[in-house]
N, C-alpha and C positions, 0 to 999 in steps of 0.2 A: 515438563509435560509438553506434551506438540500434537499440531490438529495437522493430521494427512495431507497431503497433495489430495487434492479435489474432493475433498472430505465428503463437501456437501453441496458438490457440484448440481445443478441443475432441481435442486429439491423445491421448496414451497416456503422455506425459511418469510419470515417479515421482519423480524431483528434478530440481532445476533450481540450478546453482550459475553465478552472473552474472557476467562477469569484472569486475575492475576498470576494464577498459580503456572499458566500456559504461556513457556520462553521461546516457542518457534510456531508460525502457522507456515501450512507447506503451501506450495505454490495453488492456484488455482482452487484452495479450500472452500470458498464463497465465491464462484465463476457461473455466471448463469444461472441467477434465481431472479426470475423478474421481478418475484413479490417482495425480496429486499427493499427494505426502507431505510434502515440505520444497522451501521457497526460499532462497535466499542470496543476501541484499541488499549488493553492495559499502559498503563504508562511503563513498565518495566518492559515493557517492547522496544527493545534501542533500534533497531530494523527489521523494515519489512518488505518483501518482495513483492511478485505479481498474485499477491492473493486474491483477488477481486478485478472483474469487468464484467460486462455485458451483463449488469443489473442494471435494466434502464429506470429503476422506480429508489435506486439508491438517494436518498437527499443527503442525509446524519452521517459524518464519519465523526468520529469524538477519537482523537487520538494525540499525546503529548508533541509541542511543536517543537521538540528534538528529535523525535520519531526521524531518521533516514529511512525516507521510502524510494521502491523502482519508480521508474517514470512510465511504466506503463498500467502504475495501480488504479482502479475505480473508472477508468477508461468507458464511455460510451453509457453514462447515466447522467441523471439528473445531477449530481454533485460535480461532477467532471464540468458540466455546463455553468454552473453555481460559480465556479471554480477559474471559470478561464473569461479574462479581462478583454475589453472593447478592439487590444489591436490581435487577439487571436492566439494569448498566452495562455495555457493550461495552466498554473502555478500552484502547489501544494508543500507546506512546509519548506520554504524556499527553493524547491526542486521543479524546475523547467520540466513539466510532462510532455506534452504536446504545442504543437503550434496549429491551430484555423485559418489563420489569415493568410493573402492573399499576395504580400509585399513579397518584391525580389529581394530587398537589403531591408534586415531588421537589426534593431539593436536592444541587446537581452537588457530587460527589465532590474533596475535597480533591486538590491537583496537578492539576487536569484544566487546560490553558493553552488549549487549541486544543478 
């Protein structure tokens, strides 16, 4: 089963619990719901792409830490913030998202694989 590309772009959603039974979310399916709070990522989701930004009220992702995700997922919310360490590391499931900080020369974050 699979959730569209922008499925539920821009809706009024507050959670979103994914069943197992759903092997693909399409990109941008959860993009712009500000009332989002929390996701729930089947564990049988080996990866996932940019299904999610610009929920700035996202805290909850629940998703297995095998999960291969994009580096531009959950971008620009609270979780994203949650999420990203004192030298300005975005880091989720060992995947380098983003950098904040400020440095000319950094040096990536112990565990980071992806």
């Amino acid at each position: 089963k699979y959730i569209g590309d922008s499925a539920f772009f821009g809706t009024s959603l507050e959670k979103v619990e994914v069943p197992d039974s759903v092997n693909t979310i399409g990109d941008g399916a959860f993009t712009s719901i500000d009332e989002l709070k929390q996701i729930k990522i089947p564990t049988a989701l080996k990866q996932i792409s940019n299904i999610s930004k610009n929920c700035p009220n996202l805290e909850t992702v629940t998703m297995s830490k095998d999960t291969v995700i994009d580096s531009d997922i959950f971008k620009n919310s609270i979780f994203e913030k949650n999420n990203t360490d004192s030298n300005g590391f975005y880091i989720v499931n060992n995947t380098l998202c983003g950098y904040s900080g400020s440095a000319e020369t950094v040096n990536i974050p112990q565990g980071v694989t992806r």
